[in-house]
Each structure stands twice: as C-alpha cells, then as structure tokens.
C-alpha positions as CSV (number, residue, x, y, z in Angstrom):
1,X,103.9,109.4,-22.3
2,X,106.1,112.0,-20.3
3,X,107.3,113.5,-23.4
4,X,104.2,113.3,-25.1
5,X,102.9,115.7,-22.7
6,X,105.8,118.4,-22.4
7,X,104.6,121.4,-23.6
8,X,100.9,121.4,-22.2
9,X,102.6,122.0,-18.7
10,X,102.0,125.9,-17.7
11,X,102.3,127.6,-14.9
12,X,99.1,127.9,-11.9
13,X,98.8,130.1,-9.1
14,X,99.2,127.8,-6.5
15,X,100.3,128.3,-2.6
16,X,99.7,125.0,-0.9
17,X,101.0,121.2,-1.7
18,X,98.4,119.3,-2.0
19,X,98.9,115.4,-0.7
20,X,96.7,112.5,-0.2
21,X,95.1,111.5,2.9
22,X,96.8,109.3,5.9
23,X,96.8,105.7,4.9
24,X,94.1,103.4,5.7
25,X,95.3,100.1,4.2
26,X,98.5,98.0,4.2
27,X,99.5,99.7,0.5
28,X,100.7,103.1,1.4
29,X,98.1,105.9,0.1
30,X,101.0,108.1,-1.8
31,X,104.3,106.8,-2.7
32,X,106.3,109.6,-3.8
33,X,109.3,109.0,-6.8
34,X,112.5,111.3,-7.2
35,X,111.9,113.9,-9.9
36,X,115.4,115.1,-9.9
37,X,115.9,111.2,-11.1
38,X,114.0,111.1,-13.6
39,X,111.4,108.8,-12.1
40,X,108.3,109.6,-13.8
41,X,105.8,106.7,-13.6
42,X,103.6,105.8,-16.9
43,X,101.6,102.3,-16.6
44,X,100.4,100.7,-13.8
45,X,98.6,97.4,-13.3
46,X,97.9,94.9,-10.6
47,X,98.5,91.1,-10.1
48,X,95.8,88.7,-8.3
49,X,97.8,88.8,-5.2
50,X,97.9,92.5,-4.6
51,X,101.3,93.0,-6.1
52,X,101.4,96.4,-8.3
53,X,103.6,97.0,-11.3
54,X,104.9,100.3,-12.3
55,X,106.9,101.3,-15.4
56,X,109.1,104.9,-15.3
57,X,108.9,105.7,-18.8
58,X,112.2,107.5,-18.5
59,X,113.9,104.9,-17.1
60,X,113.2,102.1,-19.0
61,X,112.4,100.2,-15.5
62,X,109.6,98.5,-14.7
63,X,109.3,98.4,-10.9
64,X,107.4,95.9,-8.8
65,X,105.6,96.8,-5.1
66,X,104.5,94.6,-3.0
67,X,101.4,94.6,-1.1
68,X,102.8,96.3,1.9
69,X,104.6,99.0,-0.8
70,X,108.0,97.2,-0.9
71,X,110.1,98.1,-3.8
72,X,112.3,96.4,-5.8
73,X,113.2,96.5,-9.8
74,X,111.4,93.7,-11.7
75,X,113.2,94.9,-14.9
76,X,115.7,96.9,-16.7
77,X,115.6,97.7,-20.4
78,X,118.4,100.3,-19.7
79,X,116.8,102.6,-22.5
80,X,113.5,104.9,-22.3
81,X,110.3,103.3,-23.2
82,X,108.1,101.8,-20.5
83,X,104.4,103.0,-21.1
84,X,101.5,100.9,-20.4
85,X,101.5,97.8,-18.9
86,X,98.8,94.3,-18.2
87,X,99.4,91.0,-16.0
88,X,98.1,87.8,-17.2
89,X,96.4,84.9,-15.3
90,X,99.2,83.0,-14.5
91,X,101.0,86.7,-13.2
92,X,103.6,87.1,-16.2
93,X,103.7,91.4,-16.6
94,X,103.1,92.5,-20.3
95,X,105.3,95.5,-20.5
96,X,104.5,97.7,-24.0
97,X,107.6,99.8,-25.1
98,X,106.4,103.1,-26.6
99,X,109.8,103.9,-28.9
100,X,109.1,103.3,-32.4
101,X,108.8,99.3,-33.1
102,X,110.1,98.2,-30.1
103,X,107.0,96.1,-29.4
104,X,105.4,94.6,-26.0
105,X,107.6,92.9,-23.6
106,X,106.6,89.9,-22.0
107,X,108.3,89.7,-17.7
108,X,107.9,86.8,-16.1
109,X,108.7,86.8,-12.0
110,X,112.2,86.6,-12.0
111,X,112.4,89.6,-14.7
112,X,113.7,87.6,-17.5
113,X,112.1,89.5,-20.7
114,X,111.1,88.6,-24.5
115,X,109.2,90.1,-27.3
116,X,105.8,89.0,-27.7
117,X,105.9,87.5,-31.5
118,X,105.6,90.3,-34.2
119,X,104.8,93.5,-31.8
120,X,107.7,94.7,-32.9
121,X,106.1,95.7,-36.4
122,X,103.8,97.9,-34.0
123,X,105.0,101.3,-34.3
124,X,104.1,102.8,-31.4
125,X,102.5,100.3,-29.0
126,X,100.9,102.4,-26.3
127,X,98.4,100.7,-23.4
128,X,97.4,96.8,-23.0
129,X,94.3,94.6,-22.3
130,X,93.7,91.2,-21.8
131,X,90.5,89.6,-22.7
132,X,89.1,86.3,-20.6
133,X,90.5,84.1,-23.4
134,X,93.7,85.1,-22.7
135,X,94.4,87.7,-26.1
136,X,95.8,90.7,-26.1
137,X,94.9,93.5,-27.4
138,X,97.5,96.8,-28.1
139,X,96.5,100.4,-28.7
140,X,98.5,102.0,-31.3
141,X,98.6,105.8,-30.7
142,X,99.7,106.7,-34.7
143,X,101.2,104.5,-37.4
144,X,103.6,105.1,-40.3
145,X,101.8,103.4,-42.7
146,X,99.6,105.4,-45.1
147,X,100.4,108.6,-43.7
148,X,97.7,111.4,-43.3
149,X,98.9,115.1,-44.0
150,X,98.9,116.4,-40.5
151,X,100.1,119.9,-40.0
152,X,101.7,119.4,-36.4
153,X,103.9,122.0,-34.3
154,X,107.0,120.4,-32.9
155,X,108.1,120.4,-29.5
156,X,110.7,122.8,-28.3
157,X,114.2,121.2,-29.3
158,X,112.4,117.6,-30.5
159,X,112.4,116.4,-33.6
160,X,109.5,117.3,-36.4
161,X,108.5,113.9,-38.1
162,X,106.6,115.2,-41.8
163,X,103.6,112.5,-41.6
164,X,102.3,110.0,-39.1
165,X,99.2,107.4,-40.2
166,X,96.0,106.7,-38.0
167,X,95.7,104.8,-34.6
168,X,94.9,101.3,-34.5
169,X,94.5,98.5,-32.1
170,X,96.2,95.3,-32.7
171,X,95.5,91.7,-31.1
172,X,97.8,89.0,-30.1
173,X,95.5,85.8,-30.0
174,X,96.8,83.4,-27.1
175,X,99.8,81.8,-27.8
176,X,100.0,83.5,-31.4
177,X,101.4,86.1,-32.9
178,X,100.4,90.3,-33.4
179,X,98.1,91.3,-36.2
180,X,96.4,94.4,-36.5
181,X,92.7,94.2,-35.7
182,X,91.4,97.4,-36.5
183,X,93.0,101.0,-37.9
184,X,90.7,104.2,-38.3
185,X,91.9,107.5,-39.1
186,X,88.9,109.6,-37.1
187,X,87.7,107.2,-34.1
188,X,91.6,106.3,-33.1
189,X,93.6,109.2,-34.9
190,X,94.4,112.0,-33.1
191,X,94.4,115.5,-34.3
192,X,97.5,117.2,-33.4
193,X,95.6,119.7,-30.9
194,X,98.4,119.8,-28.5
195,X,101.9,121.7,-29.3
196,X,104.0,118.4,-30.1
197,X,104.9,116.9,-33.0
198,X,102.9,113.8,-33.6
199,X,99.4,113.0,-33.3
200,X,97.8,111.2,-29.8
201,X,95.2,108.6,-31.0
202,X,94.5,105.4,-29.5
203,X,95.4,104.9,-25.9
204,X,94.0,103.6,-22.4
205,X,92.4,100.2,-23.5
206,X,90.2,97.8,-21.7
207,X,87.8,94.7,-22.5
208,X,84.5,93.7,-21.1
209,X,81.4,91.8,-22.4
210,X,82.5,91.6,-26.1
211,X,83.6,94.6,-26.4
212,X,87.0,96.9,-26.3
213,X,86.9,100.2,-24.8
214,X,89.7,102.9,-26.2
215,X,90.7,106.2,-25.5
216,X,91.1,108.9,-28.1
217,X,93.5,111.4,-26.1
218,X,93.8,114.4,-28.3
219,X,89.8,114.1,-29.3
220,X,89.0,113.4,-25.5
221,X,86.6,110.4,-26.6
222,X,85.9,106.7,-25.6
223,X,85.7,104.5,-28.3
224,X,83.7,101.2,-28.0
225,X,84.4,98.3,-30.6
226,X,82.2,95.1,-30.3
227,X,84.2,91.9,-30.6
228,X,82.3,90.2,-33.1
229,X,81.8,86.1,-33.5
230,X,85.4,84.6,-34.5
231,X,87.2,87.6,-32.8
232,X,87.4,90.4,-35.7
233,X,86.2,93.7,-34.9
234,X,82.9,95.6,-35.7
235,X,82.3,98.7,-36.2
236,X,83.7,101.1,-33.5
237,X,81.3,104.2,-32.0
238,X,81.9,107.0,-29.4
239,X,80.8,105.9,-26.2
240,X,81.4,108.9,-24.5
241,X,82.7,112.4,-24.9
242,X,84.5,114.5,-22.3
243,X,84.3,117.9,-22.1
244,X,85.4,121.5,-20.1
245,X,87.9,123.5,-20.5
246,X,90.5,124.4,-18.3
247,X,91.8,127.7,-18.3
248,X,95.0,126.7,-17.8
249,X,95.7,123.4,-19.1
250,X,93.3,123.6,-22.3
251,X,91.2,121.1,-23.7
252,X,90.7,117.4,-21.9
253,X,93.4,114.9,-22.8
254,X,92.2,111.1,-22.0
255,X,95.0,108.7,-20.9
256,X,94.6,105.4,-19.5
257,X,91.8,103.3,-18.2
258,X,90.0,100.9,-15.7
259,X,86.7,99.4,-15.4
260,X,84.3,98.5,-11.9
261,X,82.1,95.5,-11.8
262,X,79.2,97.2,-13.1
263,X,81.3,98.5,-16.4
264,X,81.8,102.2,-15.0
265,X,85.0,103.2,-17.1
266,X,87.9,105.3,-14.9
267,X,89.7,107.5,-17.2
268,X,92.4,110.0,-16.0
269,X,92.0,113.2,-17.9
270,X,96.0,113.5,-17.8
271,X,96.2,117.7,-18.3
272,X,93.7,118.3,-16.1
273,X,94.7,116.7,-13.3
274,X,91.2,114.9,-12.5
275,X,89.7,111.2,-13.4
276,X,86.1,110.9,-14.1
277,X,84.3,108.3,-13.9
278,X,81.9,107.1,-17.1
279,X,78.7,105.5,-16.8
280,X,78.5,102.1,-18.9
281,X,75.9,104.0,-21.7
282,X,78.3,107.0,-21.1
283,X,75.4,109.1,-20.4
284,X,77.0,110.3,-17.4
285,X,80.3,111.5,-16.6
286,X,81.3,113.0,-12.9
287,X,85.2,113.5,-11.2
288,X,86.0,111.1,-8.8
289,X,89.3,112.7,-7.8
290,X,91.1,116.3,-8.4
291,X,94.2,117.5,-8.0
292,X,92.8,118.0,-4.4
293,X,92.8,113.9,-3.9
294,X,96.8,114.4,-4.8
295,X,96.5,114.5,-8.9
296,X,99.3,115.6,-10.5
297,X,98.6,114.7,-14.3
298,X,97.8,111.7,-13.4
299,X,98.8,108.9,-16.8
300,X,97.5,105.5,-16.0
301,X,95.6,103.8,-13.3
302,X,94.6,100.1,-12.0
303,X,91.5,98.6,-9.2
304,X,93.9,96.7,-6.6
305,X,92.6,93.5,-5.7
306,X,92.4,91.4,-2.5
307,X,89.5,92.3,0.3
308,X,91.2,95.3,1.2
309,X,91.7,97.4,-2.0
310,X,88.9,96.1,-4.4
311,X,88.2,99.9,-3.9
312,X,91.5,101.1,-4.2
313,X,92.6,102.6,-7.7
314,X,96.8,102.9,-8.6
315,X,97.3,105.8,-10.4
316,X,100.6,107.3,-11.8
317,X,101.6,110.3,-11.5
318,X,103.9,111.3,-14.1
319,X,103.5,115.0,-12.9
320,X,104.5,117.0,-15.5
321,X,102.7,119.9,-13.6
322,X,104.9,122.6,-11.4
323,X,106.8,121.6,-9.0
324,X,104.6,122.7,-6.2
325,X,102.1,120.1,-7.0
326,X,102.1,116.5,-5.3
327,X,105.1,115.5,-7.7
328,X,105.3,112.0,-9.6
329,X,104.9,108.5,-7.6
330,X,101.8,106.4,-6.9
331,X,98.7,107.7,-5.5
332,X,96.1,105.5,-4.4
333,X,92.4,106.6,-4.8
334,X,89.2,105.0,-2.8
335,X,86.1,104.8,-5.0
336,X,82.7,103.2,-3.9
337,X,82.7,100.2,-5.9
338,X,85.3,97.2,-6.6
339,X,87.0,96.8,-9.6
340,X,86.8,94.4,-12.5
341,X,88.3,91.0,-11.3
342,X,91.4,90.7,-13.6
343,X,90.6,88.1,-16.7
C-alpha cells in the first residue's frame, strides 16, 4: 500500500520528532525500520503466543518478531508485494500479495510458502480475515472485470491503467478453494479521490458475530455485510462514516482494521496520521492515538495477545510522511480494552 499512497505525502511545519513513550512491556513500544532500505512495513498480525508478523511491502519479506521483539525473516518472495496479512489457529501466516493476481500466500513456521487454491484469479488481493470456522475471507481493493469508466490522475512517472472494475471480497471456505463472495461498485469501489491511478475500495477486513466488517479507503466508510445461513453474503450497509479534513493531508483515507471484545472497530486513518476507534452501532467515533502517540501514516494494525499486551495494538508504520516524523517500523499503542481473541 506504500505506493498506493505516494502522492498524498506533502510537506508540514514541523520542529520536533515525535516518538512513543518508554516501554512498559517485554515487546519494545517502537521498533524503528531503515527507510534508506526500503523497509516500509504494510500488514501486521499476531499469533496466540505473542509472536507478531510483519510484511515490508517493498521488500517482498515477511518478517517474524518474537515476543521480546527478536527479529528474524519468516519469508522471502524476493519481489514487491507483501500487504496484509492473518494467522490461523494452528499459527500458519496467510500472507496476501497485492501485485496483480498474485494471490494469498499461505507460511507455515519454517517459511516454506504456497498459493492458497484459486487466489491467484484475485486481482488485487489486499487485507485478510479469518472467521471461527476457519474461512477466509479477502478484500479486493478494484477488479478488472466489468470495468467502470473512472477518470483517474496517474501518479508521477507510474503507469496510467484506462479502467479498473469494483471492489469485492472473496472467501476461501476451509480447506477449499477462492470464490468471490460479494462485488459492489459503490459500497467497496473506490472513487479515484486521491492523485493515483487506480481506484482504493475494499481494504482492512475483519469478522465478528455473523458479520464482515470492510473498509472503503477512498470513501472513508465501514462497510458491514451479514453472513447469512449457508455462508453467502447479505446485503452490505455503511456502518460508519469518518469525517474531518486535514488541511494538509486532505480527506480521511481508511486502511486496516482490528476489533476489542466488545466489537469497537480500530481503523488507522492512513493520511492522517491518527486511528479512531468506532463504536459497534458506529454511532460514535473518537482518536485513540495521533501522530503525537508516534503515528506516521500508520497502514495496518493488530491486539497482541497473552496477559501482557491484550491492550497492546501493532501498528505499521509505512511513513510516507517527511522525514522528520517518527519514520516507518512498529509502534505499539495501549488502549483500555483487550482485543478480540484470535478465531
């Protein structure tokens, strides 16, 4: 999602770095990544014993950090394309790889890779979710099939693709293969608002009580479609809409996505450099974290687990922000209440 985000970077008046607070925990609160690298974290997601995952979209990597922040290199796809990412029960990391049709990658501890069956007809899988049967669901940020006539600016030196089609989310029932579960060209298809050259639909993705939960990123909307009886989908609806302007980042753009025990939703509004925190109705909406708490477009975040970070969110940052700002790495966020317990 680095690149989707190039051009919304500007410059701010800015004369302090701003980092996040003295560790309290065994996981470090900030772990900083080399920018002159090319180390720009994307997904982010947790195992059940306190082990955190993060892919570098740039990269192609997905790294793995221990509980006490170790490092080491899980995998190696040697090409860019490492966006969102999901762990099932038995710890395998679901890896989704955001160039066109290259599909969702299933890692299992020793890093040994393969396609989940028929992903690879996804053409731009984005973020993952796992309900408590063990299915998988994709978001799709734009398809190329049926294309809608956008009119969208191109990036500076990218390429300028003449039609995309509408955001979707695909399922991959346990121990099956990838179909698409639902495509709509408003609720999940994004409106070329920002100056690139493809739409950003469907993206942060989670599931709770029957029902998916999607962010629209250009549209700055949550999108809730119930699960019905047998496992198709019903009829999506916005649960929430989030609003204010930024002076000097524009509009809200939604990201990724992570859910308390009591169904809050965490969203990282990525240009902006905040999350906010959604009530369950999504009647309310407040920050939970600013570019104060060490934000620095912050793409994808994840509740820890264990006794000691049930509070704790991941978040990337992919930091596409100046250079005086916190930089890209993994910044860990306390919030008051315990996340989801994984599926």
């Amino acid at each position: 999602m680095r690149k989707l985000f190039t051009m919304l970077a500007v410059a701010v008046l800015v004369t302090t770095v701003v980092t996040p607070a003295a560790a309290k925990h065994s996981f470090p609160d900030w772990i900083p990544f080399d920018r002159g690298a090319g180390e720009f974290p994307e997904g982010v997601a947790v195992d059940k014993v306190g082990n955190v995952y993060v892919s570098v979209d740039e990269l192609g990597q997905v790294w793995k950090f221990a509980p006490d922040g170790e490092k080491s290199v899980l995998a190696d796809f040697g090409s860019p394309g490492a966006l969102g990412m999901a762990v099932d029960a038995p710890g395998n990391v679901y890896l989704a790889r955001g160039a066109l049709y290259m599909g969702v990658w299933k890692i299992d501890a020793d890093g040994n890779s393969e396609l989940v069956p028929g992903t690879n007809a996804i053409a731009n899988a984005n973020a993952l979710a796992f309900d408590k049967r063990g299915n998988l669901y994709v978001s799709e940020t734009f398809s190329l099939d049926d294309p809608i006539p956008y009119e969208c600016p191109a990036a500076e030196g990218g390429p300028i693709f003449p039609a995309f089609g509408a955001g979707s989310v695909w399922v991959v029932p346990k121990g099956g293969e990838a179909e698409l579960w639902i495509r709509d060209d408003v609720l999940l298809t994004g409106d070329c608002l920002f100056p690139i050259p493809f739409p950003i639909g469907a993206n942060g993705i989670a599931f709770r009580h029957g029902a998916i939960y999607v962010n629209n990123t250009e549209k700055a909307i949550v999108v809730k479609i119930p699960v019905l009886t047998g496992g198709a989908a019903g009829t999506p609806e916005i649960l929430a809409q989030v609003t204010g302007f930024d002076p000097d980042f524009g509009p809200p753009a939604l990201d990724g996505m992570a859910l308390d025990v009591h169904g809050n939703l965490y969203v990282p509004v990525v240009n902006q450099s905040r999350i906010v925190k959604i009530s369950p109705d999504g009647a309310t909406i407040e920050n939970v974290a600013t570019l104060a708490d060490g934000l620095d477009f912050p793409a994808s975040l994840a509740f820890g687990t264990g006794q000691a970070e049930r509070r704790s969110l991941f978040v990337t940052n992919f930091s596409l922000g100046p250079p005086i700002f916190a930089g890209p790495g993994l910044v860990k966020i306390r919030v008051d209440t315990p996340g989801l317990p994984l599926p």
